[in-house]
N, C-alpha and C positions, 0 to 999 in steps of 0.2 A: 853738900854731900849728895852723891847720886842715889836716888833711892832706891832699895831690893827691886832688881825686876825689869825697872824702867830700859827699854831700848833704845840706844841711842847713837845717832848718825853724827860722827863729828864732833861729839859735844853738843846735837843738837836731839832734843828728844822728837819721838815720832806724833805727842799730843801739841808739841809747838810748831812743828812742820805744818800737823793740820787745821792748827786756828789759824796759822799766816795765807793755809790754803783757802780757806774759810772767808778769812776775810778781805781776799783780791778776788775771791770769786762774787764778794757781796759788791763790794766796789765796781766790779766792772758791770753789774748789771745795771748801777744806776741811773744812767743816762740812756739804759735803753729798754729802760719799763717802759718808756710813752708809746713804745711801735705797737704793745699789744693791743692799742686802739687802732693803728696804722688798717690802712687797709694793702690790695695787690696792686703794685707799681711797675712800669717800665715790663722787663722780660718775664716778670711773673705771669704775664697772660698767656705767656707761648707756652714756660716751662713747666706752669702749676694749673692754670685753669684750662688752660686747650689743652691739655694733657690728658687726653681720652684712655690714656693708655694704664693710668696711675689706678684704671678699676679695674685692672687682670689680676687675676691670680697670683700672689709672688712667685710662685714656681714658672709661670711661663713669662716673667718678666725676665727672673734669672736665666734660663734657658737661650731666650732669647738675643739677652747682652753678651752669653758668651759665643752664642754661633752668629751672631753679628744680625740677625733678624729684626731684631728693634729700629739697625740703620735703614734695612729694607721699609717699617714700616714709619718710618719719619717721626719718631719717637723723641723728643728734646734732650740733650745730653747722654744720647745713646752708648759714647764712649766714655760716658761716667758714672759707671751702673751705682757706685755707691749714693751718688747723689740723687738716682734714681730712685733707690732705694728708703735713702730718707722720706723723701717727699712722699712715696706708698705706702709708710708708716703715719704720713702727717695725713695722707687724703682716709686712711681707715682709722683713724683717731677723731679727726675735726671735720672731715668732708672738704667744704671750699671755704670755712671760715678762716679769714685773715689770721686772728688772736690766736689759734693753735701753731698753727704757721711760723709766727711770728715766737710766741714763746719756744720752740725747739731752736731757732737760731740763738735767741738770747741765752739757752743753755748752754748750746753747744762756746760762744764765746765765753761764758764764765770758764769751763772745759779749758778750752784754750788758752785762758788768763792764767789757769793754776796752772798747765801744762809749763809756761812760758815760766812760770814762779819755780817751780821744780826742776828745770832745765836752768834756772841761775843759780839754784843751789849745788846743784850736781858739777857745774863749771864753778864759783867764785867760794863755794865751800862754807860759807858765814851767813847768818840769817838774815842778818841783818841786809846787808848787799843784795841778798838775793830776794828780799821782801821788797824793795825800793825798786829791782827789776820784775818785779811782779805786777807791782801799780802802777809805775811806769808805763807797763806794757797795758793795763789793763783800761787808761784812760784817756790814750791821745785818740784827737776828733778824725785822723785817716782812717780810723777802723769801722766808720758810719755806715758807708755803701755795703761793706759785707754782712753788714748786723741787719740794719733795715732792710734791706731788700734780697727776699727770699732765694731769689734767683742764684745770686752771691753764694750763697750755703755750700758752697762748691770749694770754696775757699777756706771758710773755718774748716769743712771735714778732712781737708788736706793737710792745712796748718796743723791741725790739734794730731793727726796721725805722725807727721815728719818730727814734733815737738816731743811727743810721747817716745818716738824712737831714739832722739838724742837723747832725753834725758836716763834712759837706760844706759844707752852707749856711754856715757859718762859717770851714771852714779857712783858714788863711793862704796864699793862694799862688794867681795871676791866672792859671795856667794850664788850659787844656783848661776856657773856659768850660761850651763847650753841652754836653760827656761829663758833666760836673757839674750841669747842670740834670735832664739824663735821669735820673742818678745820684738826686738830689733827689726828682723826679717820681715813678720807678720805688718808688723803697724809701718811699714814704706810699702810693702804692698798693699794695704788700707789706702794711706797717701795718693799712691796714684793710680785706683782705681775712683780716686776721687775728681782725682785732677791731673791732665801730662805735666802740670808746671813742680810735681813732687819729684819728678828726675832730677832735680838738684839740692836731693839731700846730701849723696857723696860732697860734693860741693862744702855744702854747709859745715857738714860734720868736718872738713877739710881745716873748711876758716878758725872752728872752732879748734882744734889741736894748740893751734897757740895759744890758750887758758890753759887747756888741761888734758894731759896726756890718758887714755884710759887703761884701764890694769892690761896685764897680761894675757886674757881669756880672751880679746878679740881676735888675736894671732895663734894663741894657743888651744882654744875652747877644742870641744868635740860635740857637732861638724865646726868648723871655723867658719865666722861668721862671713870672711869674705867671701868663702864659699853660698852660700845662706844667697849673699846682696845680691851675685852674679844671676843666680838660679832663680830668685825676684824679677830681675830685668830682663830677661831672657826670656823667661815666661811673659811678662806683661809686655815686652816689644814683639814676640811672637801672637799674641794675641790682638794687640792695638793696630799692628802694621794689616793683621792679617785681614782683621775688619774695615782699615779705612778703604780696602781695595769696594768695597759696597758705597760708597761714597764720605764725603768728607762732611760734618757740621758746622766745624768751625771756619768762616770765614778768613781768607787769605790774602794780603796784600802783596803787589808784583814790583821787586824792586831788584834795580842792579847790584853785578857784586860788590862795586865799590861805595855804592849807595848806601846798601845792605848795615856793609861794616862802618862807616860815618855816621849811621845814625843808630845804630849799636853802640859807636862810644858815646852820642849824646843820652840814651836813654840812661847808659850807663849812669852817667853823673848824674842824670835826672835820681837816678834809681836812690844813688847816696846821698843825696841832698833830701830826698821826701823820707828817707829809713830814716836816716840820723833826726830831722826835724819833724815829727809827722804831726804837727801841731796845725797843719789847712788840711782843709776836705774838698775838692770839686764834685757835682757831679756830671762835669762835662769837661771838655780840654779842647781849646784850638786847635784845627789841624795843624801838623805840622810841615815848613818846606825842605828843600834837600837840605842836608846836613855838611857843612865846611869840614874841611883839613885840623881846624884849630880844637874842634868836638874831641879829636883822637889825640891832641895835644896836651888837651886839659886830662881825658883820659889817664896816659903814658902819667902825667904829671900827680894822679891821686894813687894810683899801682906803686909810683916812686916814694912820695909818701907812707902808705901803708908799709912797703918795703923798713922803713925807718924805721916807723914804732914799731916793727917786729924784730928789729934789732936789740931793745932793751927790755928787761919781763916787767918793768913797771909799767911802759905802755904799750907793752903786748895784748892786753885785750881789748884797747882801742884798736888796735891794728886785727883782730879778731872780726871787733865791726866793722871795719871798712868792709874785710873782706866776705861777710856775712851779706851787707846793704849788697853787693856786687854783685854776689852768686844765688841768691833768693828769687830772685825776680828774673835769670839768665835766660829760660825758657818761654820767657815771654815775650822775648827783645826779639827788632826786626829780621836780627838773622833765621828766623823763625816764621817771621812776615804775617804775625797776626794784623787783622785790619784796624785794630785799635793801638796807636804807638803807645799812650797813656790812659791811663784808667788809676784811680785809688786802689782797687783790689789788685794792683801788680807789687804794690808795694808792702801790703797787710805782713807777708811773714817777715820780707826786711826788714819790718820794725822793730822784733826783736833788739835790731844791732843799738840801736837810745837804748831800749833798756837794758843792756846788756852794756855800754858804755855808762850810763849813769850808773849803776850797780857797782861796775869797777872804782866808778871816782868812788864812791860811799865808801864802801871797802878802804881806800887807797887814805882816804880821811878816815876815816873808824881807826886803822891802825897807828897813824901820826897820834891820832888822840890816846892812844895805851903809853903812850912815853913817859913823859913827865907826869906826877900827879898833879900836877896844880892846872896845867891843863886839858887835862882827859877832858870834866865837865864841858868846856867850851866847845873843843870841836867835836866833840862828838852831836853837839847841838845843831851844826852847819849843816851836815845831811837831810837831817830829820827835815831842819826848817826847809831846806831845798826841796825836798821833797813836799812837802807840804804845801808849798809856792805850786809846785807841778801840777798836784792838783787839781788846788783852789784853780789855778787857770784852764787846766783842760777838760775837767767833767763838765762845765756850761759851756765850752767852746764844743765838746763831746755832743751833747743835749741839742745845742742848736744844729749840728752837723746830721742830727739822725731827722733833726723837725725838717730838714730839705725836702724829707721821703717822704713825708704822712699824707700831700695829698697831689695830684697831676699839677695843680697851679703851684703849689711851693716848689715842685721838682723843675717844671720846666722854667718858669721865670727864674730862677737862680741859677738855671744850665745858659739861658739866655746872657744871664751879668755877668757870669764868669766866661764865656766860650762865646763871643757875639760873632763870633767869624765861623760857627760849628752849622753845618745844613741840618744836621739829625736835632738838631736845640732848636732853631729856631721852626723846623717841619712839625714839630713836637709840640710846641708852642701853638701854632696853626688848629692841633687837631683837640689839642684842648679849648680853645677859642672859640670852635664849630660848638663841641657840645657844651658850651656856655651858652651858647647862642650869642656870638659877635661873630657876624659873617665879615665885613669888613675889617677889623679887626684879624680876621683867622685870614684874609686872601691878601691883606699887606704881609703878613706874617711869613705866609708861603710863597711869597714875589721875593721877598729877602734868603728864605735858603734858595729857592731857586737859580738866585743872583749870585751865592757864594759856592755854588756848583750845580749847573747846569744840566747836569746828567743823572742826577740824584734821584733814583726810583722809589725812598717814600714819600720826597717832596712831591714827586707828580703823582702819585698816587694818594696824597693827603689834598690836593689841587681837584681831583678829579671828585671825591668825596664832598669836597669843599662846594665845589659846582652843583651838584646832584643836591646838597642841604638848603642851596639858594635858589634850586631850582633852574638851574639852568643843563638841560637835561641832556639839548645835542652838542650842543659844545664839551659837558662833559662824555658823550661817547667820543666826540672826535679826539680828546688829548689822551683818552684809553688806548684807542688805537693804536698810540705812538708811543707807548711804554713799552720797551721788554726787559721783565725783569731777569736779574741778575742770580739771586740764591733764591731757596726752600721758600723764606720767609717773606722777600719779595713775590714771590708768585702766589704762596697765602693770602698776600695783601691784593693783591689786583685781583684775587678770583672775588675775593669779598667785593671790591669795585665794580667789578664786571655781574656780578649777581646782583647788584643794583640800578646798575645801570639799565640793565634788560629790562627792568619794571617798565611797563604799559605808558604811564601816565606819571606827571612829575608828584603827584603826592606821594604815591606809592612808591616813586624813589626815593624821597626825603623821608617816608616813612623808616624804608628799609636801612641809611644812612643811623638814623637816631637810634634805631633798637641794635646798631652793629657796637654795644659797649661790654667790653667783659665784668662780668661778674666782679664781684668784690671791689669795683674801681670807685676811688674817692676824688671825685672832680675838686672841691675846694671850695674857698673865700671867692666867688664869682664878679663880684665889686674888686675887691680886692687886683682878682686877674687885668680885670678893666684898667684902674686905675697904673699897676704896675707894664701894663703893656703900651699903653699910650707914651710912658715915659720909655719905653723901650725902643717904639717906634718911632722917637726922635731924629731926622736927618742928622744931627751929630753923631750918635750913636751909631746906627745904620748905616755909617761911612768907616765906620770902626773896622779896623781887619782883627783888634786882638792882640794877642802876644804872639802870634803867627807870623806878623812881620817883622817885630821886633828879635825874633830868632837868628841866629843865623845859620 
């Protein structure tokens, strides 16, 4: 009997809502308590500790972000003031310690775990279902790189804004239309002030419709809210466009148009294959070469597909995920021509689409089990156990995925084993070898990215560093001479080179080489590096292209 008072969604009350909140938000922290020992990794040095800027005033930060002066003054994520914003809450909180740092990500992901729980209840309608797409989502090891690594944080604040909007746009319950448009409106402008890759929430919300159609108030509210989304985008591409004319941050790759769209359909698939399974973690990827006719074929061929299960409502919200995995990640695909084709955070919000497919099977068996009594008990057991199976397997697959990030030698030697054909992995490698103190070791290291691309402005500028620590002083000015970098961050790095280089006498260059380490950085197992790079720089290995060639 429902008791005096009790409010309740669905037949589900709002104090069971929030123990299921409660407890994917405990779950999803567990594998990533270890970071708050973590220290600053990879782009944290640009975005968090060279970040001079994170001691202004917030008012003249905001000012700045919106009349575009931050790009003026080379400010890191200049076109993504919310992320800006976070990290000036994190530098007047903690200063430059990692552990604060570190803890607002693992919040913001619990955040994004329940956000992800409440948006499967708002589409599959049953607690149950939507509990299992809560854990689901809360514990596969893809979500590692945006958790550990601060820089990432760009990502959850996106995810948890886009997540927050759908699951209003969905919620059951006719009340307080136009608070719920604002609501709507508000939090996709949150999204992608966080991030440009939140232009494909329409998208999203799109795929989702075949779950669940939302009441009447999105067409009928007062303003309506398609009104609302226009006047969001309108505003944020009038604003985005208007600043990147002061220059660009994010890096660009140069591809044809037929190239463009062949390796659009490959990322595509890559895209649904890493949403639907996100049970691996890289953190690094093979380059990739030009992309075949057949990428667009297989393409055509999972479109045709998803086409299908959207034929019948029993696997219509499989056909939901496909189309979720597709349009998640859309904005980051070559047609767009970011310089990184693959990365794990392209995939973070498509992952929804597993838990958003697992949730449906639960459901789809939760119901078979209400038939018969003699077997309700039974299957309603297969979920649970499935889910429990989930798990058990991805919280220590989770745990090891984040242990990648904790210090330069876990990060780089495992970007080495997965990506041996990567210039930026094996450069990376180099420069953490230097300040281990293995010179040879760090200039085999930097002969092999040099070897897999020749042109590569940190490999020669980790080369010339490399020189200057061993002491060889004029031959590292002569390979100075011969660098011009390409972006911001390449010409940061050669000015650090060249400000070393200039020292008098070779001590005082290899002095100034050793003190060039950012703050908060955790070099590592030193033995450890040793032993695992010798096996690295095996001639077998070392002839390795990768999965690069094995592409087509």
């Amino acid at each position: 009997m429902k008791r005096p008072g009790r409010v309740r969604v669905l037949g589900c009350s709002w104090p069971r809502l929030g123990l299921g909140a409660l407890v994917v938000a405990a779950v999803s922290c567990i594998a990533y308590l270890q970071t708050l020992r973590f220290g600053f990794i990879y782009d944290d040095y640009w975005t968090v500790v060279g970040n001079t800027h994170l001691d202004k005033p917030f008012g003249d930060l905001l000012r700045a972000a919106l009349s575009g002066r931050s790009i003026e003054w080379g400010m890191p994520d200049a076109t993504r003031p919310l992320m800006g914003a976070s990290l000036w809450l994190d530098r007047r909180a903690f200063g430059l310690a990692p552990w604060g740092h570190h803890l607002q990500s693992i919040c913001l992901y619990a955040a994004v775990s329940v956000a992800a729980f409440l948006l499967a209840f708002a589409l599959l309608r049953r607690f149950v279902a939507a509990f299992a797409a809560g854990l689901a989502f809360a514990v596969v090891p893809l979500h590692a790189e945006v958790v550990a690594a601060v820089n990432y944080r760009e990502d959850l604040l996106a995810t948890l804004a886009m997540f927050v909007s759908a699951a209003v746009f969905f919620w059951p319950t006719r009340r307080m239309p136009r608070a719920r448009a604002y609501v709507c409106a508000a939090s996709w402008g949150a999204a992608l002030l966080a991030k440009e890759s939140a232009l494909a929430l329409p998208l999203l919300l799109g795929a989702l419709l075949l779950v669940r159609r939302p009441g009447r108030w999105v067409v009928a509210g007062t303003p309506p809210l398609g009104l609302l989304g226009v006047l969001v985008a309108v505003s944020w591409s009038s604003w985005r466009f208007g600043v990147s004319v002061m220059g660009e941050q994010i890096p660009r790759a140069t591809y044809a148009t037929v190239d463009a769209i062949l390796r659009t359909a490959r990322f595509e698939l890559e895209s649904v294959y890493r949403s639907l399974w996100p049970f691996a973690a890289q953190p690094e990827y093979d380059p990739l070469g030009e992309a075949s006719w057949l990428w667009l074929l297989g393409f055509l061929g999972v479109l045709g597909l998803a086409l299908a299960l959207a034929r019948r409502s029993v696997t219509r919200p499989w056909a939901a995920a496909v189309f979720f995995a597709l349009g998640a990640p859309f904005f980051s695909c070559p047609l767009f021509a970011p310089i990184n084709e693959q990365a794990d955070r392209y995939w973070f919000c498509g992952s929804f689409a597993f838990a958003l497919a697992l949730g449906s099977w639960v459901q789809l068996v939760w119901r078979s089990g209400s038939g018969a009594a003699g077997q309700t008990g039974v299957a309603r057991w297969v979920p649970l156990g499935a889910l429990a199976v989930v798990c058990a397997v991805a919280l220590p697959s989770s745990a090891s995925a984040a242990h990648v990030w904790s210090s330069e030698v876990e990060l780089w030697t495992r970007a080495v084993e997965d990506a041996p054909a990567s210039p930026r992995a094996w450069s990376s490698l180099s420069r953490v070898q230097r300040m281990a103190g293995q010179p040879e070791l760090a200039a085999r290291s930097i002969e092999r990215a040099l070897d897999r691309r020749p042109d590569y402005v940190p490999a020669k500028v980790a080369r010339v560093l490399n020189e200057l620590a061993a002491g060889q002083l004029d031959r590292a000015r002569a390979d100075l001479r011969e660098i011009e970098p390409e972006t911001r961050l390449n010409r940061d790095a050669v000015r650090v080179a060249a400000r070393c280089a200039a020292r008098e006498d070779v001590s005082r260059a290899r002095d100034c080489v050793r003190l060039a380490v950012p703050e908060g950085l955790v070099l590592g197992d030193t033995e450890r590096l040793r032993v695992i790079s010798e096996r690295l720089l095996e001639p077998a290995l070392g002839a390795s292209t990768g999965r690069a060639g094995a592409l087509l």
